[in-house]
C-alpha positions, 0 to 999 in steps of 0.5 A, spaced: 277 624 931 284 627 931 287 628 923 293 630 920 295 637 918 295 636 910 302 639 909 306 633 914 301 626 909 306 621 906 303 616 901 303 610 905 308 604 902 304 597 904 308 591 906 305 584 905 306 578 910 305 572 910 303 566 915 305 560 919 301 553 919 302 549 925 302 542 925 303 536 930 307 529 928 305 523 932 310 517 932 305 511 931 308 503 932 307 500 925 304 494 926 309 490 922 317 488 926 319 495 929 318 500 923 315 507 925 311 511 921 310 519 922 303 520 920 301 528 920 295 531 924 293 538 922 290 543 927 282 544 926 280 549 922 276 554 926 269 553 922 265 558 926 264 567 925 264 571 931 262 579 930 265 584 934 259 589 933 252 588 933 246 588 929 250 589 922 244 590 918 242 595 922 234 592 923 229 596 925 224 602 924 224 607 918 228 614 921 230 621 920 233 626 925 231 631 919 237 637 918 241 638 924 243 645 924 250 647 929 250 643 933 254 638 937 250 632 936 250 624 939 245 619 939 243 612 937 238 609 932 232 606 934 233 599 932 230 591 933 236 589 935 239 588 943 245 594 941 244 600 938 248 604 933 252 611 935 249 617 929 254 622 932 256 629 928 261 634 929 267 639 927 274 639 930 281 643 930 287 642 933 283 637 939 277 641 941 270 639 939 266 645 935 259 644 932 257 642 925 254 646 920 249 641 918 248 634 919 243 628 917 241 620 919 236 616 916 235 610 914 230 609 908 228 603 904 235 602 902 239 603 909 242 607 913 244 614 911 248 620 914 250 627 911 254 632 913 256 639 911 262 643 914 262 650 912 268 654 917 274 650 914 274 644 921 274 637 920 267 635 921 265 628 922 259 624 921 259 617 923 255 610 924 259 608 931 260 602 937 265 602 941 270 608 944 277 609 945 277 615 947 273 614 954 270 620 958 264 624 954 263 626 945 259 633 945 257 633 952 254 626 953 256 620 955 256 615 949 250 612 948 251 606 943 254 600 944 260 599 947 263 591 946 269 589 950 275 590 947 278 585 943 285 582 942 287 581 935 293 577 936 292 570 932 285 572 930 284 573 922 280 578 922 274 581 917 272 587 915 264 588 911 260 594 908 256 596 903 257 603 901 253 608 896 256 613 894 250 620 894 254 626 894 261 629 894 261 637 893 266 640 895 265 648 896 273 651 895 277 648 891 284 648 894 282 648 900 276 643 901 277 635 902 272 629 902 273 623 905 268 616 906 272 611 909 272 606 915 275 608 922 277 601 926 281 604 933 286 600 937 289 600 944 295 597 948 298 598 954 305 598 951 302 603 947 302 611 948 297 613 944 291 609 939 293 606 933 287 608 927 286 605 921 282 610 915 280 604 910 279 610 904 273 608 899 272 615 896 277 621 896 275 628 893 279 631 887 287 633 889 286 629 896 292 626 898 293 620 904 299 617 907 300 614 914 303 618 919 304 619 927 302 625 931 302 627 938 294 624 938 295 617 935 299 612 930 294 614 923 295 608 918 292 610 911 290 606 906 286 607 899 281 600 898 278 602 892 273 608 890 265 606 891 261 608 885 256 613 885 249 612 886 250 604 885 250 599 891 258 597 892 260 591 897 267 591 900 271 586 904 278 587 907 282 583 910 283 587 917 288 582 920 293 583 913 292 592 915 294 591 922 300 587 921 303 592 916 301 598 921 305 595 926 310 594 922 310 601 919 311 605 925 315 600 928 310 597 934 310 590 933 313 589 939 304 591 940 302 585 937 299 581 943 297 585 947 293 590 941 287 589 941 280 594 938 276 599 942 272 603 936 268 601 929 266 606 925 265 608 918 265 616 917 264 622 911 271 627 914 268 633 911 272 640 910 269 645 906 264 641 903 257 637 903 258 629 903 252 624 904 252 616 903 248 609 906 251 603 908 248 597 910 251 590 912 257 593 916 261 587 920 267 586 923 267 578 924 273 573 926 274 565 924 273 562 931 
């Protein structure tokens, strides 16, 4: 995933906003001489949840790829379910794919785990992922996860789910060493030159900073949510609806709104100088509908 250079972050100034409830007034006939009374109907309210990505508690067998060593590396997860998760581990700079020193996938007793170690001062990426904004290959390879349908966002209230553990965050060069365990919700629109991706942030190594900002690759919408613990089981939900609604507004893209829609989820360790690993379990994107 492309990313900032460090010198060019602005701390993020967030914006709230509000909704509008529609109503309809029916004129009825009163029953008493020609009076008339208005009498309120409300909209229904939706009542049911729709899922974007598949298979949210990662159900299926015990697994571990074991250490993978300097390599470009993309797969899938053995799973129960119809669709699979993506496990996909690299480093990058200034847009080309390098190898990642080190990387790890497994799913324990306790969930899906991933670890990652990046020792040459790239931006190294470990990842669960569905989807694809890109299109084209990722180390070589054709994506091979699940891939839903693009979904318009526009008058949908959207929910973001996860359960985080935190295990280990070591950073190797102070000054120059950067950790960062966040979710990736990428987005697409005709009316857009490039992507729109969110980093909803739950953990961020010592002096490291975060601010929204646009380069030549995509429209970087950042946002700290709340540091997940260390070693402790740490549910989380976001209001996803609320986040696009400001990044529009930030960079000035609201005339998008329509026509947004998601290609791409992932929750991701972004590593420089550094070793990182966590699990996850219970990760959802639903709407009300």
């Amino acid at each position: 995933m492309p990313m900032p250079d460090f010198t060019r972050r602005r701390f993020l100034k967030t914006v709230a906003f509000g909704g509008l409830g529609i109503s309809r007034f029916p004129v009825l006939t009163s029953p008493i001489g020609s009076k008339q009374h208005a009498q309120v109907w409300s909209e229904p309210a939706p009542t049911a949840l729709c899922m974007w990505n598949d298979c949210s508690d990662f159900r299926g067998p015990l697994y571990d790829t074991g250490n993978i060593f300097d390599r470009c590396f993309a797969d899938v997860i053995p799973s129960d379910c119809p669709h699979r998760w993506g496990i996909n581990s690299y480093s990058w700079y200034e847009g080309v794919e390098y190898p990642l020193h080190a990387a790890r996938f497994a799913r324990f007793s306790g969930g899906p785990y991933l670890y990652g170690h990046e020792n040459a001062g790239r931006y190294g990426i470990v990842r669960y992922i569905q989807g694809d904004v890109w299109g084209g290959t990722i180390c070589g390879v054709t994506p091979p996860w699940y891939l839903p349908s693009p979904l318009l966002t526009h008058r949908k209230k959207l929910t973001l789910k996860i359960e985080i553990l935190r295990d280990t965050n070591i950073g190797e060069r102070p000054g120059s060493d950067r950790i960062m365990f966040a979710i990736n919700v990428w987005f697409k629109s005709p009316e857009l030159l490039k992507p729109l991706v969110m980093d909803l942030i739950f953990y961020l190594g010592e002096d490291d900073t975060y601010g929204s900002f646009e380069d030549q690759y995509a429209y970087h919408y950042q946002y700290f949510v709340g540091e997940t613990p260390y070693y402790t089981w740490a549910p989380w939900t976001i209001n996803l609806s609320r986040h696009i609604k400001r990044a529009l507004a930030f960079f000035g893209i609201r005339y998008a709104k329509e026509t947004l829609a998601i290609y791409q989820l992932e929750f991701l360790l972004e590593i420089v100088y550094a070793r990182a690993a966590a699990s996850i379990r219970n990760f959802s994107l639903t709407w009300t509908c």
